[in-house]
C-alpha positions in Angstrom: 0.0 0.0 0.0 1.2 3.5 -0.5 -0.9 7.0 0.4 1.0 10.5 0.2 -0.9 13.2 2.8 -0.2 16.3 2.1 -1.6 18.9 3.7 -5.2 17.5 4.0 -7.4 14.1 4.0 -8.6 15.7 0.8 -5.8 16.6 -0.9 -4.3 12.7 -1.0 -2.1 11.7 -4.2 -3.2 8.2 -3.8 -2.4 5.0 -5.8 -4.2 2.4 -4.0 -4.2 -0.3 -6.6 -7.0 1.2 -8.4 -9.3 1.9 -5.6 -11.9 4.1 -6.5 -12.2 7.9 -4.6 -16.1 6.1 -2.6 -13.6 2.9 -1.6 -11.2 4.9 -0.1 -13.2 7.1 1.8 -14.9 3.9 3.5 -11.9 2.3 4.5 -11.0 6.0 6.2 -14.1 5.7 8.1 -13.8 2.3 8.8 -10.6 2.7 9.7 -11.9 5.2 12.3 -14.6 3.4 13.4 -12.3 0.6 14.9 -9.9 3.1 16.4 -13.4 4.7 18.2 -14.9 1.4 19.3 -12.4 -1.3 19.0 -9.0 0.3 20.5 -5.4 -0.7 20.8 -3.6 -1.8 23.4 -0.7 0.2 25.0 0.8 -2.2 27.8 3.2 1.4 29.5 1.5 2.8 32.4 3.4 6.2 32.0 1.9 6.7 28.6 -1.6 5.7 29.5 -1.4 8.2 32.5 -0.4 11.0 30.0 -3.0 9.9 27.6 -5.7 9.6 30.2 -6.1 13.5 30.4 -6.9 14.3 26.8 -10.4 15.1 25.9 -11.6 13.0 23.5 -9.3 9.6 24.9 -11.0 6.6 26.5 -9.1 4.2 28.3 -10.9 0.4 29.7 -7.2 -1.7 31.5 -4.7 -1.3 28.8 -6.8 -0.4 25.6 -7.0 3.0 24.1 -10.1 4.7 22.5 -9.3 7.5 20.5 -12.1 10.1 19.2 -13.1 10.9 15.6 -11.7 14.2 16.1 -8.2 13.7 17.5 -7.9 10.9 14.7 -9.2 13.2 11.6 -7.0 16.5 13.2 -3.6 13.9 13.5 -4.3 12.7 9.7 -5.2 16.5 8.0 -2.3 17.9 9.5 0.1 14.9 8.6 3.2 16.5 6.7 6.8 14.9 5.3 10.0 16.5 5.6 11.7 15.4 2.6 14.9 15.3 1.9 16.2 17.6 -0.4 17.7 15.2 -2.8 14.2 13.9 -3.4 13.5 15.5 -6.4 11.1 15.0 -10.0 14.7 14.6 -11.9 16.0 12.1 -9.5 15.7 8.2 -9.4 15.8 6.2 -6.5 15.2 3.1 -5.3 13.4 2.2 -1.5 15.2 -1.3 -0.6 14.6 -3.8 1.9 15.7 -3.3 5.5 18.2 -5.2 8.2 18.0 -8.5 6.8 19.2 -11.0 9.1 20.1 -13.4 6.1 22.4 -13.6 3.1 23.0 -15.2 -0.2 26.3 -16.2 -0.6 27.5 -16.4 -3.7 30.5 -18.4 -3.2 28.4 -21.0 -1.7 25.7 -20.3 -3.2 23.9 -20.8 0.2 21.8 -18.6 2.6 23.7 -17.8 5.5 23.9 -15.1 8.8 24.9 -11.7 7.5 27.6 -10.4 9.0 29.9 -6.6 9.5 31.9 -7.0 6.1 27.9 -7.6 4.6 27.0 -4.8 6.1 29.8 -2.4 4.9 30.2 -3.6 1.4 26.2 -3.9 0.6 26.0 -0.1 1.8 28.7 0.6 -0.5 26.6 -1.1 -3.2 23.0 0.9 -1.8 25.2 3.9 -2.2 26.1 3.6 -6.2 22.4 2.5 -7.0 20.9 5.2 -5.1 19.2 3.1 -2.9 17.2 4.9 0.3 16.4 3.9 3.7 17.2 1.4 6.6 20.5 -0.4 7.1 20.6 -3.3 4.4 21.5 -6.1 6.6 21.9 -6.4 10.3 25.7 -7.6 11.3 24.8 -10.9 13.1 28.3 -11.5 14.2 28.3 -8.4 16.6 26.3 -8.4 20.1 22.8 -7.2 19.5 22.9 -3.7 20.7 26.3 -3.1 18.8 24.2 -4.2 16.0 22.1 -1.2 16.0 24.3 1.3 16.7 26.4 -0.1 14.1 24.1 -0.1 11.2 24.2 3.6 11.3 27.4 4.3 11.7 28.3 2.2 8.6 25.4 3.7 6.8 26.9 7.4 7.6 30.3 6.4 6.6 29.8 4.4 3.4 26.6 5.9 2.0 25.4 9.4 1.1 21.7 8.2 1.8 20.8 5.2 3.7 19.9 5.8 7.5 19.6 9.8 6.9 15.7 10.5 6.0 12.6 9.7 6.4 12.4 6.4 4.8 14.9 4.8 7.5 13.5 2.2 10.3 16.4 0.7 11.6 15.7 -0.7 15.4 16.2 0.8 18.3 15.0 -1.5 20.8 15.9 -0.1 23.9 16.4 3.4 25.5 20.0 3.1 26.0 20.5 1.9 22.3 18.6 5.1 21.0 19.8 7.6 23.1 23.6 6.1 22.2 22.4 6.6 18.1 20.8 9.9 19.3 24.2 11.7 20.3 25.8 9.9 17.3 23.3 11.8 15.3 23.7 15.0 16.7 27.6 14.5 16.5 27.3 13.5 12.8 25.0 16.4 11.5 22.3 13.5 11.0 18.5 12.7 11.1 17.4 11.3 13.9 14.1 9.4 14.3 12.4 7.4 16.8 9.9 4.3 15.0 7.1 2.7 16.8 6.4 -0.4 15.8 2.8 -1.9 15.5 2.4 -5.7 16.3 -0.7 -6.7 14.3 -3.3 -7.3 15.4 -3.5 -3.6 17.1 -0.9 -4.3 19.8 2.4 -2.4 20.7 5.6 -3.5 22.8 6.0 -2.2 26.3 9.8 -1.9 25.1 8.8 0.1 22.0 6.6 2.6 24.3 9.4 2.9 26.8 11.7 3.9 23.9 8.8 7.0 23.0 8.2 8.2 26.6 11.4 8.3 27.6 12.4 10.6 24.2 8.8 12.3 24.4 10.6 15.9 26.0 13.5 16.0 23.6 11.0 17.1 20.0 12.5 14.4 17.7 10.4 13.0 14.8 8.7 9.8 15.6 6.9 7.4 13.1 4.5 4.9 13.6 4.8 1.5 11.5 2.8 -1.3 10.8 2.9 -4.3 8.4 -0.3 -6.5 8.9 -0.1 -9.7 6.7 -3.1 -10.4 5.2 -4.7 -13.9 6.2 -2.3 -14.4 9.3 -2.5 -11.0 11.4 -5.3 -9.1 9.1 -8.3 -10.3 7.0 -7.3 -12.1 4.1 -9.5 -10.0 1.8 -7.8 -7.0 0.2 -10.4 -4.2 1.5 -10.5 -5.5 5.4 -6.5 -5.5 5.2 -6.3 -2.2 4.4 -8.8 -1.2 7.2 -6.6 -2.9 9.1 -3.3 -0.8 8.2 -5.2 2.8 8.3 -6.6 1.4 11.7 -3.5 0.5 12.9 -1.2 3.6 11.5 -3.7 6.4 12.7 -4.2 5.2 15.6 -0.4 4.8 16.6 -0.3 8.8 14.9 -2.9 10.1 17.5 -1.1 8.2 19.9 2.5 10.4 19.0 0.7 13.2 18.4 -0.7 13.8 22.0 2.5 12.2 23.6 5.4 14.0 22.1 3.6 17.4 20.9 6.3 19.0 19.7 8.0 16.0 16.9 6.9 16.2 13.2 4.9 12.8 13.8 4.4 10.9 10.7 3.8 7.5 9.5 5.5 5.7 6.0 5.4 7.7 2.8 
């Protein structure tokens, strides 16, 4: 699926796979609809008691109820910073993302990706123009070196990769993003904090930890969510997509009322 907001719900450039303009306005409201009656869950009792004074928020144990209004004000005023390499005369390609797996082709075998992987497939990313996350994670390093790493390789070897708003690598814990965060400020680089969306309509206390504790310093944070259709989302093509927009604004109100002063966004 991709949607580009602009500046308003009805100002989309949309190519939804040849949806018409009725289609996609019913999946919006029944995408709000289950953000109003259905909820997500958001297992961190510091966000919850931040949430809990909004007009407009419901909360029943750990599920969230967000109004029409919150959700329809987070989507209209939904912007992208791009980069300014993006351009009409430019060509770029959006590859995959901190693959834990390789093809080796002296083998000819799949096997654990590892540091050299990781600096010479940059390299690669970097003379096909390719954008965002870290191509491979570097399996043979501890697993917190292993995010940090993938962005300073991606800052030494590539002009692009791990420096926009198409980037997602993990940060999994606060320590691990606040490290990357000084690296960032040190290196004259983007810095980003991603939420991640377990489908069905869950998030992961560790994920919320990471947002709270980074909610006073104004950073952009995005929310993400990749429901697969007939395992964690309807199998049928409309009800997964209700799924996604359910899931993506809802996680959007969610960072817009807890960190008030980050461009929020979610994917282009």
């Amino acid at each position: 699926m991709y949607i580009m907001h602009r500046e308003s719900r009805d100002n989309f450039s949309v190519n939804l796979f040849g949806l018409s303009r009725e289609q996609i306005d019913i999946i919006f409201e029944k995408a709000i609809y289950l953000i109003k009656n259905v909820g997500v869950k958001v297992p961190h009792k510091g966000i919850l008691d931040l949430l809990v004074d909004y007009n407009g928020v419901k909360i029943k144990d750990d599920v969230v109820y967000f109004g029409e209004d919150l959700v329809k004000k987070s989507v209209d005023n939904l912007k992208f910073i791009y980069p300014d390499y993006i351009t009409p005369d430019n060509y770029f390609i959006l590859g995959g993302a901190h693959e834990h797996t390789v093809y080796d082709i002296h083998s000819g075998k799949l096997r654990a990706s590892n540091l050299e992987d990781l600096v010479n497939l940059t390299k690669l990313c970097d003379y096909l123009n390719v954008l965002g996350s870290a191509p491979v994670r570097p399996m043979d390093v501890p697993v917190y070196l292993q995010e940090i790493l993938m962005y300073k390789i991606s800052w030494e070897n590539s002009r692009y990769k791990s420096s926009d708003i198409f980037e997602h690598n993990p940060k999994s814990t606060y320590e691990s993003a606040k490290y990357i965060y000084e690296m960032a400020k040190v290196a004259n680089k983007r810095f980003a904090i991603n939420l991640w969306m377990i489908s069905p309509r869950n998030f992961a206390h560790s994920d919320l930890e990471v947002v709270y504790r980074f909610k006073d310093k104004k950073v952009p944070m995005c929310v993400t969510t990749m429901p697969v259709a007939g395992v964690t989302a309807p199998i049928g093509f409309i009800g997964a997509y209700i799924q996604s927009l359910f899931e993506l604004f809802a996680g959007l109100t969610l960072l817009n009322l807890v960190n008030p002063g980050g461009n929020n966004y979610c994917p282009p």
